[in-house]
N, C-alpha and C positions, 0 to 999 in steps of 0.2 A: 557505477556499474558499466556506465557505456566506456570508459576512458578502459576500462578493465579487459571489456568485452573484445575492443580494437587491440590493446595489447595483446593480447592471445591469438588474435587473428595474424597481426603480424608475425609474430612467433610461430606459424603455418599449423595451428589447432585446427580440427574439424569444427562445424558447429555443433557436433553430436557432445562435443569435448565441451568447446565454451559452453552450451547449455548447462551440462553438467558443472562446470565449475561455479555458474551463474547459480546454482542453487544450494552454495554452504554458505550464505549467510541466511538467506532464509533458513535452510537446517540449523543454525545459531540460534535467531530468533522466534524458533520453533519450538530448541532449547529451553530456550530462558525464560520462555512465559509461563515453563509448568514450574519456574521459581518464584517469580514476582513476586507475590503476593508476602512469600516469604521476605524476600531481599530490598520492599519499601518497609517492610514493616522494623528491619534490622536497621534499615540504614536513614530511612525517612525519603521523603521526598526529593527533596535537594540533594542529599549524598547520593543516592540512588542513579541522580542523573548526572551530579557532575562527575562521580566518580566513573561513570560508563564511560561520557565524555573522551578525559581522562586518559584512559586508556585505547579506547577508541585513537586517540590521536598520535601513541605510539606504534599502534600495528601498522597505521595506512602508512607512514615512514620507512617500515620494513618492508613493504611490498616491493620496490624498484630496487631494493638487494638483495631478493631472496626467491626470485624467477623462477617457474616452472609449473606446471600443472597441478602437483601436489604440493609444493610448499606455498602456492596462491591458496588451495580450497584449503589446508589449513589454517593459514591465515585471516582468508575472508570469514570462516566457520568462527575464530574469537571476534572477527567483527561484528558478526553477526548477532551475539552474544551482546555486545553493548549497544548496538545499535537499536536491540530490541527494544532494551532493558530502558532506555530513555525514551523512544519511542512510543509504548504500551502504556508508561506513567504520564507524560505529558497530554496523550489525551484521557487519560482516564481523571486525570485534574480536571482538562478543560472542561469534559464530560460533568463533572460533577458540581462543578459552578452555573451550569446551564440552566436556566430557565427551560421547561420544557415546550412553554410556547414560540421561542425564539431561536428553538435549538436548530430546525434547520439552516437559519441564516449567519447563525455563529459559524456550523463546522460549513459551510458551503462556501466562509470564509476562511476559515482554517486549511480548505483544502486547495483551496486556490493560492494561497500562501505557500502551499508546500512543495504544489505545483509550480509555483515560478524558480521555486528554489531547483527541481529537478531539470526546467528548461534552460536555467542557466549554465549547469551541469555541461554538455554538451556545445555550446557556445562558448565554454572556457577552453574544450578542444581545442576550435577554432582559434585561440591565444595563444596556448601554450602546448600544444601539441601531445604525442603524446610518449612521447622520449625522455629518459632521464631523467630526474628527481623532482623538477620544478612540476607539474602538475600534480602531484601528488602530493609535495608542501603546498600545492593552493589549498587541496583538501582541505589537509589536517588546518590551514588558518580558518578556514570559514568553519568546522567544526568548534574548533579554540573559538567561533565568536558565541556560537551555543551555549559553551561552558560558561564564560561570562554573562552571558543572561539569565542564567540558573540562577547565579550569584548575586543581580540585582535586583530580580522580581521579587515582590514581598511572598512571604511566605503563605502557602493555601490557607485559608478557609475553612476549612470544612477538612476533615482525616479521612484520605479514597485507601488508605490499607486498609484490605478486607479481612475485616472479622470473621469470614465462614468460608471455606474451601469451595468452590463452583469447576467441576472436575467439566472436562470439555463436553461431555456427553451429558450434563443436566444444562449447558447452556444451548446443544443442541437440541435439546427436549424444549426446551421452553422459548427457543427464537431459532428455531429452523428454518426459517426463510431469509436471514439475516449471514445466517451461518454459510449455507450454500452460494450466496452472493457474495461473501468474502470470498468465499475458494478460487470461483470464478473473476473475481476483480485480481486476485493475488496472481491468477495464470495470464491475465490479459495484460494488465500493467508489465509485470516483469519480463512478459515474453515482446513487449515495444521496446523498451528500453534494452534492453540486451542485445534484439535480434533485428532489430532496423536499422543498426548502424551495418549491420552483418548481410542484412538482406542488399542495401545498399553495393554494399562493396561487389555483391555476388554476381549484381545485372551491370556490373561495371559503371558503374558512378562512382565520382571520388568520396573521399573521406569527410571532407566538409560537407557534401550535399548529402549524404548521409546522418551527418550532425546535424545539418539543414532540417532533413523530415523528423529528425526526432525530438526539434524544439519545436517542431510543428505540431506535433503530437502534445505535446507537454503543455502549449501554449493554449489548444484544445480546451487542455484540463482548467487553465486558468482561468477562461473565460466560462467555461461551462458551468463547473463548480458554483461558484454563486447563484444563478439563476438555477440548477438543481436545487441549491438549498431552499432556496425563497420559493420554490413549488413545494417540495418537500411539505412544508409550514400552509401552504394554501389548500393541494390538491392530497396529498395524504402519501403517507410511506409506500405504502406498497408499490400505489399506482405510478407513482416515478421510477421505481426500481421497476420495475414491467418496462415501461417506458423506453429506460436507459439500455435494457440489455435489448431492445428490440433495434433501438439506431445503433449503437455496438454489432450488431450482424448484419444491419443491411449496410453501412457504411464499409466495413472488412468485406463485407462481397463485393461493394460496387468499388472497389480501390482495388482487384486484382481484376476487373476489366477496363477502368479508367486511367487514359494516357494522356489527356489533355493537362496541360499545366496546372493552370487555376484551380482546375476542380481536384486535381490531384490533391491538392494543399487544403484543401477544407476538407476534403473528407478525410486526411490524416488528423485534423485537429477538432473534428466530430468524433472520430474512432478515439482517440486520444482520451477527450473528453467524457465519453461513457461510459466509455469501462473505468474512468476514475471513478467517478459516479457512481456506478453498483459499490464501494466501499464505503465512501462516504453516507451512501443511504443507511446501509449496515449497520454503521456505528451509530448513527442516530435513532434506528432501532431500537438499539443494543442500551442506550442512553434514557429509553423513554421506559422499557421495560425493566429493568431492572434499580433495585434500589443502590444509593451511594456507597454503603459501606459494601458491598458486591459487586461496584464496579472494576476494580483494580481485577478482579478475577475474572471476570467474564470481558472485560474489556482482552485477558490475554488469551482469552479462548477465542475470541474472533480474533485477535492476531496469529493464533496457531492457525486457524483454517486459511487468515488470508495467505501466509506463508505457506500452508500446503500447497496450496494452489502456486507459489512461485518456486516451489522446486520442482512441482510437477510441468509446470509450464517450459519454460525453456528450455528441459531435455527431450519431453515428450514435439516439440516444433521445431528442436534442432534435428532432431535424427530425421520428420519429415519432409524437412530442407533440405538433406542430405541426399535424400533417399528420390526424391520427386521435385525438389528444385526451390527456387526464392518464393515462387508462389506460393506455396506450402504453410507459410506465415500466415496471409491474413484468409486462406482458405480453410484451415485449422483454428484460429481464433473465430473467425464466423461459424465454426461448426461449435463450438462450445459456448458461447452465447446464446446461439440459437438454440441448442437444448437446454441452457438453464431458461431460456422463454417457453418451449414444450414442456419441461414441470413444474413452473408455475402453473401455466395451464392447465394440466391434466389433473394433477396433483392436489393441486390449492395447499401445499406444504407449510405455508403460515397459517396460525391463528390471530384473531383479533389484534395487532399490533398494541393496542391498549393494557392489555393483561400485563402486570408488575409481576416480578418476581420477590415476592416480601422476605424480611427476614424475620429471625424468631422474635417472637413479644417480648417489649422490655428496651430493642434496641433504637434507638433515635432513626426516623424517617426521613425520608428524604427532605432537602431544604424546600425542594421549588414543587413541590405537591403535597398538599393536605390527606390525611388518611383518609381511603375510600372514595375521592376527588375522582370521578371519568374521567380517562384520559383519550387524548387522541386516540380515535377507531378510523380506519379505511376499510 
């Protein structure tokens, strides 16, 4: 996204442009979660994902031949499409092998893993710039090493194609606080990555220190991630996700009045860090609530919200960037944090995080809880 976002920049795009462009892959994998359920159950696990893979690996190739604002957002829009489609089953695997007692500290690892993989991102910039075909063959090799792990991992356990349809409005009925937190993780995540390399360039910093704050950001997530998780497991769902979205707006406030270096850099990798977090919690949610064989479907309906939230994000913070300047960025993410902390509040939009989502009688229960077992409450 960022090697993408710079390209465009130098191709002299608005941000109002980039943002928009930044949001046809999430419109992909917006797409393709209302198939999933269909397209694991066709092709299984493993085809599901290596074949996104797959193909994934021949679009990003076509990018640096086929330049321009419309031929990128159609492109990125089939990337998005694979990207999802791997994406949405690989946690809905992990999801479903989970112990519900140790689930925060699985995906608190899972995310900090995913997170390094995005800080790396950015720091390939810094190698290989962002001209001409070779960054863009880095891509596609570190994607080809995903494919190969598809390939040697033993195959699941446990069958996550959902047996029953979970249309996105009964997974917001039944984990609306979960839901709303991806929206807001999807606009926060996407709009750092995208628009700090952008924001960067704006206030006249080069391009590397631009790559700079947003491995800073990302490294954030790395460190934070785990220790989220491991409270998650201690102190209860909600009450970290509260938590998370509350240092997520006061860190985006206090980063468009802070100049000092040092502090500059932590509170990019605190902001970084939180707003990864509100997703993370989500899916751990989304994991304790519902049963196995309705995972692969509601796992793609939190991916629909969280990708709402990233195509809404980057167009709605580009055009304010435009319009009123770089600050614009973390003065508009601290305003959409902060009101997902005002409805919480007001609201109390969750129920008991405990309450399962069962399936009809007759069909095999989850592995890692007993029927009618209490589950975690906050």
């Amino acid at each position: 996204m960022p090697l993408v976002a710079i390209s465009l920049e130098t191709d002299g795009l608005s941000s109002t442009l980039i943002g928009l462009n930044a949001a046809a892959p999430a419109l992909g994998i917006l797409t393709v979660t209302l198939f999933t359920r269909t397209l694991v159950s066709w092709l299984g696990v493993r085809g599901a994902m290596f074949g996104s893979a797959v193909l994934f690996i021949g679009l990003i190739l076509l990018l640096p031949h086929w330049r321009g604002f419309w031929p990128w957002f159609l492109v990125r829009y089939l990337i998005g499409l694979c990207t999802g489609l791997f994406w949405v089953v690989a946690e809905a695997w992990l999801n479903a092998i989970t112990p519900n007692s140790i689930r925060g500290r699985i995906f608190g690892a899972y995310s900090a893993l995913g997170a390094v993989g995005l800080a790396l991102g950015p720091l390939l910039i810094m190698v290989w710039g962002t001209n001409g075909d070779a960054p863009f063959q880095m891509v596609a090799v570190i994607f080809a090493c995903a494919a190969i792990a598809v390939c040697l991992l033993p195959p699941p356990s446990v069958r996550i194609a959902s047996v029953r349809s979970l249309g996105y409005f009964t997974v917001m009925k039944y984990a609306p606080l979960a839901t709303l937190a991806a929206i807001v993780a999807g606009f926060l995540v996407t709009v750092q990555i995208v628009l700090v390399p952008i924001y960067a360039a704006r206030v006249n910093l080069s391009a590397d220190t631009g790559a700079a704050m947003l491995a800073a950001v990302l490294t954030g997530a790395v460190i934070i991630q785990p220790i989220v998780g491991w409270m998650t497991d201690k102190l209860g769902r909600e009450r970290i996700l509260v938590l998370s979205a509350i240092a997520a707006t006061v860190s985006a406030a206090v980063l468009w009045l802070e100049d000092s270096s040092f502090a500059h850099w932590v509170l990019l990798a605190v902001w970084g860090g939180t707003a990864a977090a509100l997703y993370s919690v989500s899916l751990i949610m989304i994991g304790d609530q519902f049963e196995i064989q309705s995972l692969a479907a509601a796992g793609a309906a939190l991916h629909g919200a969280y990708h709402f939230g990233n195509i809404v994000g980057p167009a709605v913070v580009g055009v304010a960037m435009d319009r009123f300047g770089p600050s614009a960025l973390m003065t508009v993410s601290g305003m959409v944090s902060g009101a997902f902390v005002a409805a919480v509040s007001l609201r109390r939009l969750s129920g008991p995080v405990g309450k399962r989502t069962h399936l009809p009688v007759g069909l095999p229960q989850h592995p890692n809880s007993a029927p009618g077992k209490r589950q975690h409450e906050d």
